[in-house]
C-alpha positions in Angstrom: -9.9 -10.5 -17.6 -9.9 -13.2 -15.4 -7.0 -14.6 -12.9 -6.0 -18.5 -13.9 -3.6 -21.0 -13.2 -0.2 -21.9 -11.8 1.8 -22.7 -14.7 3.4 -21.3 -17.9 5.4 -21.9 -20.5 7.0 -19.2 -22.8 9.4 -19.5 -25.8 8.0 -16.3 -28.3 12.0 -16.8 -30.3 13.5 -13.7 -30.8 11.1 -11.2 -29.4 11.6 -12.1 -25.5 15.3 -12.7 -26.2 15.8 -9.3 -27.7 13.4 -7.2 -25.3 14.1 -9.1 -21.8 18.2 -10.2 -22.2 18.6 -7.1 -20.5 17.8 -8.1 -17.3 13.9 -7.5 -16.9 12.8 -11.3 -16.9 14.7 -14.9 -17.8 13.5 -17.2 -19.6 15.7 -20.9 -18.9 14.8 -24.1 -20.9 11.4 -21.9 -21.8 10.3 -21.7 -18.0 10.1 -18.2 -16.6 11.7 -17.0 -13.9 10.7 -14.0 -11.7 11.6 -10.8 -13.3 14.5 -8.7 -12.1 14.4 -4.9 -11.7 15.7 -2.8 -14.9 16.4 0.3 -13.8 14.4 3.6 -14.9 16.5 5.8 -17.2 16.5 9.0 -16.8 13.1 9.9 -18.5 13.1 11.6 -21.9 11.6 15.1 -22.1 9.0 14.5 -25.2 5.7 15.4 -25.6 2.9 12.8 -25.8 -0.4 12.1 -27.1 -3.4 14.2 -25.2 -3.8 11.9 -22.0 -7.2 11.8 -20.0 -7.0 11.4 -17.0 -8.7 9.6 -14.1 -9.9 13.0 -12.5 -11.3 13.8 -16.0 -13.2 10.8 -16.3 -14.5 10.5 -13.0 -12.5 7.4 -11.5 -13.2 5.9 -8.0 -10.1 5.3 -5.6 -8.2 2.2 -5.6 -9.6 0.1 -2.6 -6.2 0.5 -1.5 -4.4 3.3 -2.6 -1.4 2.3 -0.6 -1.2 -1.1 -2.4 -1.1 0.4 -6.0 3.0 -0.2 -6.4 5.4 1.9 -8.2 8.1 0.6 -9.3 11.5 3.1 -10.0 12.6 0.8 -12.9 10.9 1.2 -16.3 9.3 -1.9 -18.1 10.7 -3.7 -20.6 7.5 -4.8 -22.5 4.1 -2.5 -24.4 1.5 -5.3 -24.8 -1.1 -4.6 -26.5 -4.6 -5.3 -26.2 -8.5 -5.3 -27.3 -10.7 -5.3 -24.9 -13.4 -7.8 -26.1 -16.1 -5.3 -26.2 -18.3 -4.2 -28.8 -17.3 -2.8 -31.6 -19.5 0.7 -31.1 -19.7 3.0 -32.9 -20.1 6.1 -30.8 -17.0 7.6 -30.7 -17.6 10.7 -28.7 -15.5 11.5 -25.7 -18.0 11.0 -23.5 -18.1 7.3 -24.2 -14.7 7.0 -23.5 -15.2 8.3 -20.6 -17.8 5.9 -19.4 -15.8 2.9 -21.1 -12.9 3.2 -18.6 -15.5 3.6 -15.5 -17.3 0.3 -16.9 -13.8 -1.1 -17.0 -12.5 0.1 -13.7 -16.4 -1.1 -11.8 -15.6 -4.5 -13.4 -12.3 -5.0 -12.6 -13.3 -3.9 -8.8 -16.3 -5.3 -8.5 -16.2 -8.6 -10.9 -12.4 -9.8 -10.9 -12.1 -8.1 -7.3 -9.2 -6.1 -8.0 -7.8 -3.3 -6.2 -8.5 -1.1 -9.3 -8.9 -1.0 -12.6 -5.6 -3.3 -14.2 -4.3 -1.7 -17.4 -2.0 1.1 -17.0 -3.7 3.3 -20.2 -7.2 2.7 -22.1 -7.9 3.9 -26.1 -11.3 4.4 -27.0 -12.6 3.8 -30.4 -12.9 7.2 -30.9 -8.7 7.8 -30.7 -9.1 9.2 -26.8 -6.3 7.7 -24.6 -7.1 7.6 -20.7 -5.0 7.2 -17.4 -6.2 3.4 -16.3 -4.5 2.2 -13.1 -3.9 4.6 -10.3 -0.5 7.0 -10.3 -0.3 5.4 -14.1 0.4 8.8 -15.7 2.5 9.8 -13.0 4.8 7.3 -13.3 5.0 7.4 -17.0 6.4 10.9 -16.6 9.1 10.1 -14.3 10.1 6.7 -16.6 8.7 4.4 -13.9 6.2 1.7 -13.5 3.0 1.5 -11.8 2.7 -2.6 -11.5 -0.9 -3.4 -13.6 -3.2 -6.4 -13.9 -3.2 -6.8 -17.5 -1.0 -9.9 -18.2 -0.5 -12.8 -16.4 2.9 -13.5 -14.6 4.3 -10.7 -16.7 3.2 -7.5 -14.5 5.9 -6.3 -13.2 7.9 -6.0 -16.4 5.2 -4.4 -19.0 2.9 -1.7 -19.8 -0.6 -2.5 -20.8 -2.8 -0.6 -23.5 -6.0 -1.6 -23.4 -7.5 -1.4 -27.3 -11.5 -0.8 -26.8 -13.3 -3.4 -29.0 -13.0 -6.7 -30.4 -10.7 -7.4 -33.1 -10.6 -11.0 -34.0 -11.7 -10.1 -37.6 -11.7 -6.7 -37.8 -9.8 -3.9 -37.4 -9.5 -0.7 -35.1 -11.0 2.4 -36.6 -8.5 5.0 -38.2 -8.2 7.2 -34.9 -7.9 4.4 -32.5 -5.0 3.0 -34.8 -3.3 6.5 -35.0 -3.4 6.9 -30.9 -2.3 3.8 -30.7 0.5 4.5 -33.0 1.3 7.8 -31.3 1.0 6.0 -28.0 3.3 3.4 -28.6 5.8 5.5 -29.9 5.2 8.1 -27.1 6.3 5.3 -24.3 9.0 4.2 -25.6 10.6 7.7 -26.4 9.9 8.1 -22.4 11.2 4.3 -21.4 13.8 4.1 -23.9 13.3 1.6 -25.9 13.1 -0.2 -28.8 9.8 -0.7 -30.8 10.4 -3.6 -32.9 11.6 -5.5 -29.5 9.2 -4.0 -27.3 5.7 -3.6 -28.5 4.3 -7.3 -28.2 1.0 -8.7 -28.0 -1.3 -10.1 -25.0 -1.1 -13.8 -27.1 3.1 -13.4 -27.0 3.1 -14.1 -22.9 0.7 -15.4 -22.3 0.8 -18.1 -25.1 -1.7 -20.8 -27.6 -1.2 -24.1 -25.7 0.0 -23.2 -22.3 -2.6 -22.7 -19.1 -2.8 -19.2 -19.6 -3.2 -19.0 -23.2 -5.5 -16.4 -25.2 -6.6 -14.9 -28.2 -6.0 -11.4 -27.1 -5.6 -8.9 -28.8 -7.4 -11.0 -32.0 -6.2 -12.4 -35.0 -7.1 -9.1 -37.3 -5.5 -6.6 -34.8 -2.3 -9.2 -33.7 -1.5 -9.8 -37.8 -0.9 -5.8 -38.0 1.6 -5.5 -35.0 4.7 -5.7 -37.4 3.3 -2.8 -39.2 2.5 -1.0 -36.1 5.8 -2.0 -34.9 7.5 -0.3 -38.0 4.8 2.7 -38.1 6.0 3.6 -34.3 10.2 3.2 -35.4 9.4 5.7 -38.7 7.2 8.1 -35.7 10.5 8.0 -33.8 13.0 8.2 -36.7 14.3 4.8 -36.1 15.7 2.7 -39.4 13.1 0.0 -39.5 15.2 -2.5 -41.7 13.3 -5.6 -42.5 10.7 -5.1 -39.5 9.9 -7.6 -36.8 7.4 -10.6 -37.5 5.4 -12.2 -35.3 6.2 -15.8 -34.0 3.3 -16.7 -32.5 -0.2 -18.6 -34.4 -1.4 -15.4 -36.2 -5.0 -17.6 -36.6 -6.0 -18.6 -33.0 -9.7 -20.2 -32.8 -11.8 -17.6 -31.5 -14.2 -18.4 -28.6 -16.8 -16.4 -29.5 -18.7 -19.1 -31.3 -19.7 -20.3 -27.6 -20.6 -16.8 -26.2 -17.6 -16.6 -23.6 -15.2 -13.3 -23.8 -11.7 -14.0 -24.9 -9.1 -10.9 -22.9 -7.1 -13.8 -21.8 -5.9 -14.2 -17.6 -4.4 -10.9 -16.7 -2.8 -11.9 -12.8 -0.7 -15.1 -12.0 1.1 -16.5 -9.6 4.5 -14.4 -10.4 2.7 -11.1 -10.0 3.2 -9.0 -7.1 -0.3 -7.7 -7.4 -4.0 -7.3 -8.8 
């Protein structure tokens, strides 16, 4: 993840209309506007996939504990994500484990963060772990701990970071189911809608603008209406004709040169890194 410029334009039709009319964020003649507070529901009592937490896999302290913001309104966005890391193929807990402390020691010590920036991590392997500081926390009470995962769009979304690189392939079996059951799980707890809700990194953060990427690939991006409608049946939602995506599904892919592709993940809208 890296923080870029001081510009953007957004117009993903339908999807930001539906999810952020409420109030969360306004988008005028396709320039966005700060986001305005949506306030957290009361949060839903449901149980959740098996979360990891930071104690459990040995996490550092924020630099700044104090500066890690929560936020008593819920987010109106789930964006999802790969990670741009190998595709391994240990799938052991363990290695989850020491994926989200590589994660968390790069986003400190590389991007100079005050900790790690997504708010949850999934392993290859199916685990889901507690990223960002107070992240689990908050998600229990239906509130939002402010991330670094997508730029100028912070303060209104949650961030699951997919490990892996899925420009042409796909996630393995357990790592889709979590991320079905994940998905579902948040917006049981945040109240809301998952053909609306669950966008990807590409949909903000969009082909031709300054803070364009690939994120979260082409193979795994092309399957977000079926994850879309796979999280409305786990919530016994009608899923009607499902919810297409309406951004380029085939993005050029930058591996070809050797440089990583997670797209910028802090602008100059958010309140944090």
């Amino acid at each position: 993840m890296t923080e870029q410029p001081k510009n953007i334009r957004v117009g993903r039709r339908g999807l930001l209309g539906g999810a952020l009319a409420g109030g969360a964020a306004l988008v005028t003649g396709n320039a966005l506007s700060a986001p305005r507070a949506q306030a957290a529901p009361a949060p839903v009592a449901c149980r959740g996939p098996r979360l990891h937490t930071r104690e459990q896999w040995r996490a550092v302290p924020p630099q700044d504990p104090a500066g890690v913001r929560v936020e008593p309104f819920r987010p109106a966005l789930v964006v999802v994500h790969h990670m741009d890391y190998p595709n391994s193929t240990d799938y052991s807990l363990e290695h989850a484990f020491q994926l989200s402390r590589d994660c968390q020691y790069d986003h400190m010590h590389n991007n100079g963060w005050n900790d790690i920036g997504q708010q949850l991590t999934l392993s290859r392997g199916g685990f889901l772990m507690e990223g960002r500081y107070r992240s689990a926390e908050a998600v229990r009470c239906g509130e939002q701990v402010i991330g670094a995962q997508v730029a100028n769009w912070n303060t209104v979304s949650i961030g699951i970071e997919n490990e892996g690189t899925y420009t042409t392939e796909l996630p393995p079996e357990a790592q889709w189911r979590a991320l079905v059951e994940t998905c579902a799980w948040l917006c049981r707890v945040y109240g809301l809608s998952p053909m609306t809700a669950i966008v990807g990194h590409r949909d903000l953060n969009q082909p031709g603008t300054p803070l364009a990427t690939e994120c979260p690939g082409n193979a795994l991006y092309k399957r977000l209406p079926v994850l879309r409608q796979k999280v409305a049946h786990a919530m016994g939602l009608p899923v009607g004709d499902g919810s297409p995506n309406h951004v380029a599904e085939d993005l050029p892919a930058p591996h070809a040169s050797g440089a990583r592709d997670h797209g910028p993940a802090v602008g100059p809208l958010d309140p944090t890194r």
